[in-house]
N, C-alpha and C positions, 0 to 999 in steps of 0.2 A: 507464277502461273498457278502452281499445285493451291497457294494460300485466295489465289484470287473465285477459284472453283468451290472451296472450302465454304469460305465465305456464303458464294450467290447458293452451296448447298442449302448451308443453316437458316438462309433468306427464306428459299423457299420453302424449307420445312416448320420457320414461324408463322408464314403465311395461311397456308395448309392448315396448320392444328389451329393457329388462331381463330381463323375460319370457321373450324371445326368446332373449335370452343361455341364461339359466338352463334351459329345456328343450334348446337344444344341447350343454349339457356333460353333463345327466344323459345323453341320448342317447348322447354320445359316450364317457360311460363305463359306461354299460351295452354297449356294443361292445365295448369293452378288456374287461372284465370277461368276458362271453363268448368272445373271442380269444382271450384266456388260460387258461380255463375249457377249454376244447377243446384248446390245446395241453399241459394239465397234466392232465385227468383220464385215468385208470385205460381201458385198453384192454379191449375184453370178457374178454380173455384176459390179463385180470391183475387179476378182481376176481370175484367169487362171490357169488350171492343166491341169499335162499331168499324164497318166498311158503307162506306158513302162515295156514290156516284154523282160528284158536285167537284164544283171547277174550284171551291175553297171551304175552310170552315168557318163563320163569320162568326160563332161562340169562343174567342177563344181560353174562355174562361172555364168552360163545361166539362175539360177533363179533368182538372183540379176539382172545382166545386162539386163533382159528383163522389170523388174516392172521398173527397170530407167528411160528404153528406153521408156515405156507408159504411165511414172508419169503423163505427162500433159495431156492425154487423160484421167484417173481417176483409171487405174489400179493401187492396192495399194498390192498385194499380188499374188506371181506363187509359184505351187509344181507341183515336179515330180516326182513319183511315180513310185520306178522302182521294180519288179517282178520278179524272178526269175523263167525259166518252170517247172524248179526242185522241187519248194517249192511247197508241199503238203497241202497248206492252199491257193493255188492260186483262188479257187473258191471263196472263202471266199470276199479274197482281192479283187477281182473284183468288185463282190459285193457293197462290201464295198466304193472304190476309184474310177473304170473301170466306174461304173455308172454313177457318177456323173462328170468326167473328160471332158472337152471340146474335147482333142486329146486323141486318144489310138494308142500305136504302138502293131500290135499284128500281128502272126503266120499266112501265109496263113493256115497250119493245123487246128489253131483255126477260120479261117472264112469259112472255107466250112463245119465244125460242126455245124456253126451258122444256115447255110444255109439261110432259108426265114426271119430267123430274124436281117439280116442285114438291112433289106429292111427299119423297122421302129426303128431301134438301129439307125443306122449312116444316115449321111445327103449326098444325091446325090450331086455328082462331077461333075455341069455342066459347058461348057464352060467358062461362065464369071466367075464362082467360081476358077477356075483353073488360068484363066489368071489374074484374080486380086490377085492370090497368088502370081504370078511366074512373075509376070508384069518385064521387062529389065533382064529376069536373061535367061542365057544360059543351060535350061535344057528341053528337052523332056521327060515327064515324063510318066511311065508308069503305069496301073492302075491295080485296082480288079474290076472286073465285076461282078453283078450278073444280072441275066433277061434284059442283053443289057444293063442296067448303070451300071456309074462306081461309087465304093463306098470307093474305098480308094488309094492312093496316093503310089507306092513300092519306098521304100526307102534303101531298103535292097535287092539284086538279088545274089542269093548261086551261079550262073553262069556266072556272068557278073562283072569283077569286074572293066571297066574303069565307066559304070554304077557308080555304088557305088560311085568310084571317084570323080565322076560329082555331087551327091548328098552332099558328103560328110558327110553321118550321124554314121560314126564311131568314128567322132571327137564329136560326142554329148551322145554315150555311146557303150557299150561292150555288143555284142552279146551273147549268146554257141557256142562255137566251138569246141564240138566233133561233132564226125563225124554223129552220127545218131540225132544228135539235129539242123543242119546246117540247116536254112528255110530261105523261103522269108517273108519280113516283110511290114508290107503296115500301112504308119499316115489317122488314119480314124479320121471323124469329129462326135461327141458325137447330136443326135438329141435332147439330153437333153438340150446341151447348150443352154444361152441364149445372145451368147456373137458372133453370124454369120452376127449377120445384115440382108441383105436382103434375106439371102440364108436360112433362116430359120424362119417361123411364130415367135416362141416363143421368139423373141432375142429381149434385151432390149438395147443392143450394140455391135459394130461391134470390139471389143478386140480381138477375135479370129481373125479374118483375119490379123490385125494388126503384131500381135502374129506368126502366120504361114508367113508372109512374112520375118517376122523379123530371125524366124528359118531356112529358105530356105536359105537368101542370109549370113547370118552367117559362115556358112561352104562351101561356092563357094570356087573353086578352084584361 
């Protein structure tokens, strides 16, 4: 009896430290894993996101082809983040992505909710910012206003569609199109970023711009 006790002791005091062992090494390499994670990933100012309010991305070549296109300027990483209006965790996702995103393509429905906080969300669309986007390319583009500036780029018009044509931003993803989801859509610029150059205090690099030119003349007709 005393040896059968003895036993089921040393059982369960392998089980216990084994245990024990085994949650201290995943711990400890979920730590290295993060240390390393942190001293290897992409600095904000060497990596570019979009957030898109579209049912899919129909480019799916665009985040490659553009970190190629900026490798020598020091871009090392692009995502694009697309949203469905449907999905009922959109606020979340916003949140979460929308924040921090350089560009957002988003709902005029969603920017007159915004109302005054477009004002310090997104970066004003002045002259030079506009013409050094669209520098030789054949588009007149049309804008969002709010309080006389404009704050975002329409890249999507529900009534115009040689517009659109001109744009060409259904070659870079997929709208709604039922009928009561059908909106105009406008590429706004994130005041978060840090990636505008001159068009923005906080910018450590002018990626962004680089980036939206490169998006613009991509789908020219």
């Amino acid at each position: 009896m005393h040896n059968i006790l003895s036993i089921k002791r040393i059982s369960n005091f392998m089980h216990y430290y084994g245990m024990l062992i085994l949650v201290s090494v995943i711990a400890l390499f979920a730590t290295w894993y993060w240390m390393i994670y942190a001293i290897t990933a992409p600095a904000k100012n060497e990596k570019i996101s979009f957030f898109v309010e579209a049912e899919a991305l129909i480019d799916e070549n665009f985040e490659n082809d553009l970190r190629i296109h900026l490798k020598n300027k020091g871009l090392l990483e692009v995502r694009v983040y697309t949203m469905s209006i449907y999905n009922s965790d959109m606020a979340n996702q916003y949140e979460r992505f929308g924040t921090e995103a350089d560009f957002l393509i988003l709902r005029d429905i969603d920017l007159v909710d915004m109302a005054e906080a477009i004002t310090y969300s997104f970066i004003k669309i002045s002259n030079g910012l506009i013409d050094n986007i669209l520098d030789n390319l054949d588009i007149s583009p049309k804008f969002y206003t709010y309080g006389e500036e404009n704050y975002g780029i329409k890249i999507y018009d529900q009534t115009d569609d040689i517009y659109n044509q001109t744009i060409g931003i259904e070659n870079f993803c997929q709208f709604a199109k039922e009928e009561d989801a059908i909106s105009d859509y406008y590429l706004l610029f994130n005041s978060n970023s840090v990636n505008f150059g001159q068009y923005n205090s906080a910018s450590l690099s002018s990626l962004a711009i680089d980036a939206a030119q490169f998006f613009f003349q991509r789908y020219q007709l």
